[in-house]
C-alpha positions in Angstrom: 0.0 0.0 0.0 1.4 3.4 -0.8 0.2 7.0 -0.2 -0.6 9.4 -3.0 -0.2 13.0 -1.5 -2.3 15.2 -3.7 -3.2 19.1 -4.2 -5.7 21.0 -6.1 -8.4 23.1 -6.2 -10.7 20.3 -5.0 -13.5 20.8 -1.7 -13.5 18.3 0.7 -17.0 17.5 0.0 -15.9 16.2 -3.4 -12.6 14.2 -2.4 -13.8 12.4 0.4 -15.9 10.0 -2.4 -12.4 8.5 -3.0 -11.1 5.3 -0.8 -7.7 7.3 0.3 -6.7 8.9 2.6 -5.6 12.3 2.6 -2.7 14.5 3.6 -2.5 18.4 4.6 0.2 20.1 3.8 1.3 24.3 3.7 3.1 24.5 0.5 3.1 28.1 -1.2 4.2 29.0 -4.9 6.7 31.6 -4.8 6.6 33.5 -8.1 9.8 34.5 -9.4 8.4 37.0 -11.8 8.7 38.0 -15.0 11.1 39.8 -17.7 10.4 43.5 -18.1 8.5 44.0 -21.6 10.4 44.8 -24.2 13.9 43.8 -22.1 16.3 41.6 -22.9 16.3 38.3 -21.0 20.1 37.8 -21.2 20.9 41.4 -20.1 18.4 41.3 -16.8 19.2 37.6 -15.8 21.8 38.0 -13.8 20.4 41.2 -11.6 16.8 39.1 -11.7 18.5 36.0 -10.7 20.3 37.7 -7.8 16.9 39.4 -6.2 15.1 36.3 -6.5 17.6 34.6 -4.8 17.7 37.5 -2.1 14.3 37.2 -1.9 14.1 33.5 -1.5 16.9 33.4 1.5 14.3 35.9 3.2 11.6 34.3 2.7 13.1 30.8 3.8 13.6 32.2 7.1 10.0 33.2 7.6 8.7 30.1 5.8 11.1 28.0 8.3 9.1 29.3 11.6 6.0 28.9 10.1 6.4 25.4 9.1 5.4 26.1 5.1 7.6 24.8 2.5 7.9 27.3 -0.4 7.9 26.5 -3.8 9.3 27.6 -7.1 8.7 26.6 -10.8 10.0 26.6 -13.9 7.7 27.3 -16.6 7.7 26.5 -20.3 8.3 29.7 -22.1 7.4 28.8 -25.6 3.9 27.6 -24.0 2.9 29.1 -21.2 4.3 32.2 -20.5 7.2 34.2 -22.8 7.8 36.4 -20.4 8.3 34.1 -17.0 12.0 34.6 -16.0 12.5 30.9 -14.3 12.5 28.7 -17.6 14.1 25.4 -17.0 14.9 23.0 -14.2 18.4 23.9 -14.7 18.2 27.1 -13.9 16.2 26.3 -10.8 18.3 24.0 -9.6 20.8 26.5 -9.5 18.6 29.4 -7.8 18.1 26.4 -5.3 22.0 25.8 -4.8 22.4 29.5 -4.1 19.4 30.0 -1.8 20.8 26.4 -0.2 17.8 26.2 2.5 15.4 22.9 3.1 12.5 25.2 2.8 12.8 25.8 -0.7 11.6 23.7 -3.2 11.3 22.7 -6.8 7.9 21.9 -8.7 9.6 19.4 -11.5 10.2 16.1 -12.2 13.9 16.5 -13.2 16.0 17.5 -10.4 14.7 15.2 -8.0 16.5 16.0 -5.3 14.8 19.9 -5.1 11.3 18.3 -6.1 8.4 18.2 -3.4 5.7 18.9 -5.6 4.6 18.4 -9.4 1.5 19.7 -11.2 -0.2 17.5 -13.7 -2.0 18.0 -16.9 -2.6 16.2 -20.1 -0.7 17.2 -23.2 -1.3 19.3 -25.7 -3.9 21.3 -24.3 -3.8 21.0 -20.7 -7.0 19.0 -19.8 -7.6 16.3 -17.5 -5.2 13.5 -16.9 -7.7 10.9 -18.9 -8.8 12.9 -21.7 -7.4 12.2 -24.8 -3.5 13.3 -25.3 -0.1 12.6 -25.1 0.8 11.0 -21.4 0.3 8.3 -19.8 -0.4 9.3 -16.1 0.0 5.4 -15.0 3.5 5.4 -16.7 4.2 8.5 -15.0 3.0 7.1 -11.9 5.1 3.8 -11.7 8.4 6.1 -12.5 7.7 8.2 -9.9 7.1 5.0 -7.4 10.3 3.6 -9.0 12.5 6.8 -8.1 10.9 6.5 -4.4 9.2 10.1 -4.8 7.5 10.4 -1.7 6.2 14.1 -1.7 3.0 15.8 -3.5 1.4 15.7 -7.0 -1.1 18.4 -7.7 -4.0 18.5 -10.2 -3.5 21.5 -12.7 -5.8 21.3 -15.6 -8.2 22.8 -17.6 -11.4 20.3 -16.6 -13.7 19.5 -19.5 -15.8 18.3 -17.1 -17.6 17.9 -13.8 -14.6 17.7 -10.8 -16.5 14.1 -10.0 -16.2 12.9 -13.4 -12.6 14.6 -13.5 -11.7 12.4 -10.7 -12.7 9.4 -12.1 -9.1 8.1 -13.6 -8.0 8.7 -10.2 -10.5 6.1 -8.5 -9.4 3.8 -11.5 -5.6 4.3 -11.0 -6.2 4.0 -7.4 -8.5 0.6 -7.7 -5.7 -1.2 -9.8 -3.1 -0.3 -6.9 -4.9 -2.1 -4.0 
């Protein structure tokens, strides 16, 4: 028997349907922001590198005492968001070298020793994980089992459907575990 942690936008009311049990956790998504229009990334990455990293070493501090593990995430800049500064898990990784505190996290698969949290969505178009696209969220399941992830997956999609009907892969997934 293993435990799935999951986040999302989900009500209690909702979840509790599902044979599991579940987990609360204080996680927050620190935003690193995002390149000044019409700038040039290469010429502000180093002084936007530097205050996010600034601002993470506060912030750790404050998240420490609190007990809340902050977050950071790269984001696909030919996708999502051109202007996003943090753009890879490389470059994460290093912010997280730099900022070199256990309250700072990654949200990505690579990397997995900064990783406590990792949205999913289905590919191309960001819908639920059993509508029709490119991943296979058992696949992606077993890796994750195999490289003895033990933190949070979070549900980050654009639902084509009712959250109970949304929820029913997970049910499925969940059945052929037990």
């Amino acid at each position: 028997h293993c435990t799935l942690k999951l986040m999302g936008n989900i009500t209690w009311t909702k979840l509790k349907h599902l044979d599991m049990k579940v987990h609360a956790v204080t996680l927050i998504h620190l935003m690193v922001g995002r390149v000044p229009a019409g700038a040039d990334r290469c010429t502000v990455a180093m002084e936007m590198e530097d205050t996010f990293v600034q601002n993470l070493k506060h912030a750790a501090g404050v998240l420490l005492k609190e007990g809340i593990l902050g977050l950071i995430e790269p984001i696909n800049i030919r996708i999502t968001d051109p202007q996003y500064f943090l753009d890879s898990p490389h470059q994460a990784a290093v912010v997280l070298q730099r900022v070199a505190h256990p309250s700072i996290r990654m949200q990505m698969l690579s990397e997995l020793q900064y990783l406590s949290h990792i949205h999913i969505a289905q590919v191309p178009d960001r819908h639920e994980p059993d509508s029709d696209g490119e991943l296979s969220f058992s696949n992606l399941f077993k890796l994750l089992e195999e490289l003895d992830y033990q933190d949070y997956i979070g549900w980050e999609y654009k639902p084509q459907r009712s959250t109970e009907a949304c929820l029913d892969w997970l049910r499925r997934y969940w059945s052929s575990r037990n």
